[in-house]
C-alpha positions as a LaTeX table, in Angstrom:
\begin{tabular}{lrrr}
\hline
Residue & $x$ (\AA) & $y$ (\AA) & $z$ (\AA) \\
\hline
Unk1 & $-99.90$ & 9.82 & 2.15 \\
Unk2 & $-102.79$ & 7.97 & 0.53 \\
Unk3 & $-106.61$ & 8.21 & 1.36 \\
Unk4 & $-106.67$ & 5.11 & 2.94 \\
Unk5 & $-103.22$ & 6.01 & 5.38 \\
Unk6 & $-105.06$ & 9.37 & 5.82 \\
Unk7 & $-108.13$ & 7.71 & 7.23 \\
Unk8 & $-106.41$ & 5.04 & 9.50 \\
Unk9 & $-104.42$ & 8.14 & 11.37 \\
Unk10 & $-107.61$ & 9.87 & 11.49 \\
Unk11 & $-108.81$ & 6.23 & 12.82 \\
Unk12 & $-106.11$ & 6.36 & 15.63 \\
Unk13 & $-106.37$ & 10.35 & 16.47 \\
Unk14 & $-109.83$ & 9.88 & 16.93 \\
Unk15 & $-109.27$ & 6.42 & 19.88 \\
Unk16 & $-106.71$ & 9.21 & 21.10 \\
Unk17 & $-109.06$ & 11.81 & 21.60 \\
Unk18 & $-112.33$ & 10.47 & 21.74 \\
Unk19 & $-114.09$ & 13.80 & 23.01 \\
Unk20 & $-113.56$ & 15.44 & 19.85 \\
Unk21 & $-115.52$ & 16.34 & 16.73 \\
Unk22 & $-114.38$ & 15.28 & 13.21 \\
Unk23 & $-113.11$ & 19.06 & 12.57 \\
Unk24 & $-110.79$ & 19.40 & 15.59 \\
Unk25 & $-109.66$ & 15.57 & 15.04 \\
Unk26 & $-108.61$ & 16.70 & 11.37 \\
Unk27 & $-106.92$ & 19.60 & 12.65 \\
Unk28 & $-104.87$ & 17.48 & 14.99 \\
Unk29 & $-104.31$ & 14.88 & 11.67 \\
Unk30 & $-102.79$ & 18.24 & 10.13 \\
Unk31 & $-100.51$ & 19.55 & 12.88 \\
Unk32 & $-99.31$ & 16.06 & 13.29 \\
Unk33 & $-97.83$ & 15.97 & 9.52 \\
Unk34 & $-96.35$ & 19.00 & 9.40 \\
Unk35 & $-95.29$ & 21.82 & 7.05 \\
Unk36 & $-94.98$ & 19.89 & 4.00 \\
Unk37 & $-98.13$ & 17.41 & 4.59 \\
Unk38 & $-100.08$ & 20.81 & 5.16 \\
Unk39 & $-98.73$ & 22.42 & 1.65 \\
Unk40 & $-99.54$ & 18.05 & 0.32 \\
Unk41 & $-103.10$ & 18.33 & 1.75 \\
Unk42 & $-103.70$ & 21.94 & 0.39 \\
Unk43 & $-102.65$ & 21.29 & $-2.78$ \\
Unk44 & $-104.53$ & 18.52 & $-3.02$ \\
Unk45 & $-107.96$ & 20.59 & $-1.63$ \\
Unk46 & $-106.63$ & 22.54 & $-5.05$ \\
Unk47 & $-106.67$ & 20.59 & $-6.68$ \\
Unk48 & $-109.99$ & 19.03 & $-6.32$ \\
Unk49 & $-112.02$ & 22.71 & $-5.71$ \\
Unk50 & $-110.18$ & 24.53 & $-8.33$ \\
Unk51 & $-109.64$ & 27.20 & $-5.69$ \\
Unk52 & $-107.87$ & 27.65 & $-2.27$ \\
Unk53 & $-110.36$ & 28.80 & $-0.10$ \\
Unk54 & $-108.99$ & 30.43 & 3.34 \\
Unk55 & $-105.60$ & 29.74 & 5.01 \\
Unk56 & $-103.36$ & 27.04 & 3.36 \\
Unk57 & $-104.24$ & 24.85 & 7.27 \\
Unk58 & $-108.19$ & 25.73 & 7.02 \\
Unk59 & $-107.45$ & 24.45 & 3.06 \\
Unk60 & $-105.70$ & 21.10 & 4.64 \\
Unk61 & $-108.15$ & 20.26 & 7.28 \\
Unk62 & $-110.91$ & 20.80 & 4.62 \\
Unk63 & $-109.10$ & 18.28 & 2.43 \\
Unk64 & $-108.97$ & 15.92 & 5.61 \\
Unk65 & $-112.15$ & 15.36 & 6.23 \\
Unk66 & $-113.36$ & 15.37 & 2.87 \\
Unk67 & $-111.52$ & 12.52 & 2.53 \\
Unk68 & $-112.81$ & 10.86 & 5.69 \\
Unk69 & $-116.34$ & 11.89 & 4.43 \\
Unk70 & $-115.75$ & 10.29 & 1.42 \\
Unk71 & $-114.15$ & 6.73 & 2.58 \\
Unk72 & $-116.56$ & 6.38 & 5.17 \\
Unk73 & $-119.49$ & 6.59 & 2.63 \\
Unk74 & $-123.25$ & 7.26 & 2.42 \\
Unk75 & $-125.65$ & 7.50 & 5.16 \\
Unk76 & $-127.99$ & 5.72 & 6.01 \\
\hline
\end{tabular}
C-alpha cells in the first residue's frame, strides 16, 4: 500500500467514525489490513526509526499516522 492509498483509507475510516481521534482511527486502518499489512507497516516503522519500539501493532499504528502526519503537512 502506498502513502497516498494509506491516507485516503485513513480519509474514509475517519467519515466512518467521525468521533474518533487520529490514534484510534489508525488503529482501526491497522486491524482493517490485517496480519501481513501489520508485519508491511512495522517493517516499514523499521525501517524508518532504526528500531521497533513496542508491539509489532503499537509499531504499525505508529507508522500510520506518521504517515498521515506527514502528507497532511505543516501547521499553520
Amino acid at each position: 500500500m502506498t502513502d497516498e492509498e494509506l491516507l485516503v483509507e485513513v480519509a474514509l475510516t475517519r467519515l466512518d467514525h467521525p468521533d474518533l481521534d487520529l490514534e484510534e482511527i489508525a488503529a482501526l486502518v491497522v486491524r482493517r489490513v490485517g496480519p501481513e499489512g501489520v508485519l508491511e507497516f512495522a517493517s516499514r516503522n523499521l525501517a524508518e526509526r532504526g528500531e521497533l519500539r513496542g508491539p509489532m501493532f503499537a509499531s504499525a499504528v505508529e507508522h500510520v499516522m506518521r504517515v498521515v502526519l506527514t502528507l497532511r503537512g505543516p501547521w499553520d
